[in-house]
C-alpha positions as CSV (number, residue, x, y, z in Angstrom):
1,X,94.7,78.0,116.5
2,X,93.0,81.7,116.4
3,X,92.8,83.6,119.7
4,X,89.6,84.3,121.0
5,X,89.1,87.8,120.6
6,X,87.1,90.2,123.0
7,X,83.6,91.4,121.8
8,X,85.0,95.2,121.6
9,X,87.8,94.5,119.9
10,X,85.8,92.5,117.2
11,X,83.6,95.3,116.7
12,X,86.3,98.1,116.0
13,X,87.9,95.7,113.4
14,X,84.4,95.4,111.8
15,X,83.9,98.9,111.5
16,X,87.9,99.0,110.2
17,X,87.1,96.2,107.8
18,X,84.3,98.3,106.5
19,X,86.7,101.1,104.9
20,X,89.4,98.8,104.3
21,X,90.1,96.4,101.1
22,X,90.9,93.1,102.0
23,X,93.3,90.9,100.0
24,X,93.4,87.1,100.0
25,X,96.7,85.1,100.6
26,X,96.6,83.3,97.3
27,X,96.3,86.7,95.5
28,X,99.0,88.4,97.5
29,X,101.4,84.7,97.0
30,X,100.3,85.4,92.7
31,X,101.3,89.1,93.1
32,X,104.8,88.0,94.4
33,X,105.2,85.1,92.0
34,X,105.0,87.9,89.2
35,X,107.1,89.9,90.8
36,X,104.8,93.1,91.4
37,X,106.4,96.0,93.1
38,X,104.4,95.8,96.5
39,X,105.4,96.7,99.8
40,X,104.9,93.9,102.4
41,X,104.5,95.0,105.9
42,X,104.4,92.7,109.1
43,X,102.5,94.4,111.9
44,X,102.5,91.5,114.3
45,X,105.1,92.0,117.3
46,X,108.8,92.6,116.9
47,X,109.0,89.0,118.6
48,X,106.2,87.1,115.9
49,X,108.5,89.1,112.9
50,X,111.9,87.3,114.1
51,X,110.5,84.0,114.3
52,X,109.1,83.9,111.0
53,X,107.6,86.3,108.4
54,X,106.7,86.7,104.3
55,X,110.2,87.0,102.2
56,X,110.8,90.8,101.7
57,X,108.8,91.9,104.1
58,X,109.2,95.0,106.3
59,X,108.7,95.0,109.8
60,X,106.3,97.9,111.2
61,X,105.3,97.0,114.4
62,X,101.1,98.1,114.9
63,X,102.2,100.1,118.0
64,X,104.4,102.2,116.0
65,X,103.5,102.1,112.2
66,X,101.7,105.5,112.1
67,X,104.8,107.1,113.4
68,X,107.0,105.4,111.5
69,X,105.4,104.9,108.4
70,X,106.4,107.8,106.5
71,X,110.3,107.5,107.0
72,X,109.9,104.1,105.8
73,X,107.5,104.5,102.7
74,X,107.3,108.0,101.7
75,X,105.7,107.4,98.9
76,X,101.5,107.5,99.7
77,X,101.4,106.0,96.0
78,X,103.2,103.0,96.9
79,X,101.6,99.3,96.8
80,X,101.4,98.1,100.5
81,X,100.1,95.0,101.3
82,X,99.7,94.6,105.5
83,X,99.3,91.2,107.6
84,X,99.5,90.0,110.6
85,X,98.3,86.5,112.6
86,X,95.1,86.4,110.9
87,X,93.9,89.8,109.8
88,X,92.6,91.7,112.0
89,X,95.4,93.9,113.6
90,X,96.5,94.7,109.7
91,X,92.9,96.0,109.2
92,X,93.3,98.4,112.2
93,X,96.4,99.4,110.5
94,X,95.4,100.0,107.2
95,X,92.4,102.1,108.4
96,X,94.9,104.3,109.7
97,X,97.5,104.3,107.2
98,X,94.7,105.3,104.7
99,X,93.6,108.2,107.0
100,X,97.0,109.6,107.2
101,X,96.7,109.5,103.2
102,X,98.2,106.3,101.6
103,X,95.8,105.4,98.7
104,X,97.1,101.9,97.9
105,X,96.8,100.3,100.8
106,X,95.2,96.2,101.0
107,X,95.0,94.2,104.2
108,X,95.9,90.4,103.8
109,X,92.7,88.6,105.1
110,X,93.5,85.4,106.9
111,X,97.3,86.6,108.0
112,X,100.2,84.5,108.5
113,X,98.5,81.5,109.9
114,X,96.4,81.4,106.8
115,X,100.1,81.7,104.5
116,X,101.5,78.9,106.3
117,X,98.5,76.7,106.1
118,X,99.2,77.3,102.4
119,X,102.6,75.6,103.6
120,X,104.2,78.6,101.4
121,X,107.6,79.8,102.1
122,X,108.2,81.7,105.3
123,X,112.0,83.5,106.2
124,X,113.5,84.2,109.1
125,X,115.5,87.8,110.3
């Protein structure tokens, strides 16, 4: 179940949502399937990434994603597709990420609740 979210909070990922582009799971599951050179990134807590998270993907906690960022992807090119429980935190994210000049950056609307709904595969560390 979702976690009711405070009224300010809600209204700074709507204004984040309005600069961001949004991805769905089913299109980010189709882009792995192929095998399309994306970056996956898990913002969700250190302790949500070791208990299960998308195969290949990095962990980049939201705390500490716009420091760490560019050590991990140099490239501001690269394909990165961000999640996290449902969406929101990986919009917050991605609004920065695209101020500090990556240009391909999508957030995965519906996050990892909505993946594993889609009962598709899930790893652990």
């Amino acid at each position: 179940m979702a976690p009711k979210h405070s009224p300010g909070f809600l209204r700074i990922v709507e204004d984040a949502k309005r600069r961001v582009r949004e991805v769905t799971i089913d299109d980010v599951k189709k882009q792995l399937d192929r095998g399309d050179k994306i970056i996956l990134v898990d913002v969700r807590e250190e302790s949500e990434y070791a208990a299960d998270h998308l195969p290949g993907a990095i962990h980049l906690g939201k705390g500490v994603i716009e420091r760490d960022i560019e050590d991990r992807v140099p490239d501001h090119n690269a394909a990165l597709v961000l999640y996290c429980g449902g969406g929101f935190r990986s919009a917050l994210a991605a609004d920065n990420l695209q101020k500090m000049g990556y240009k391909n950056v999508l957030s995965m609307d519906g996050g990892v609740r909505g993946w594993r709904e889609k009962s598709y595969p899930m790893t652990r560390s």
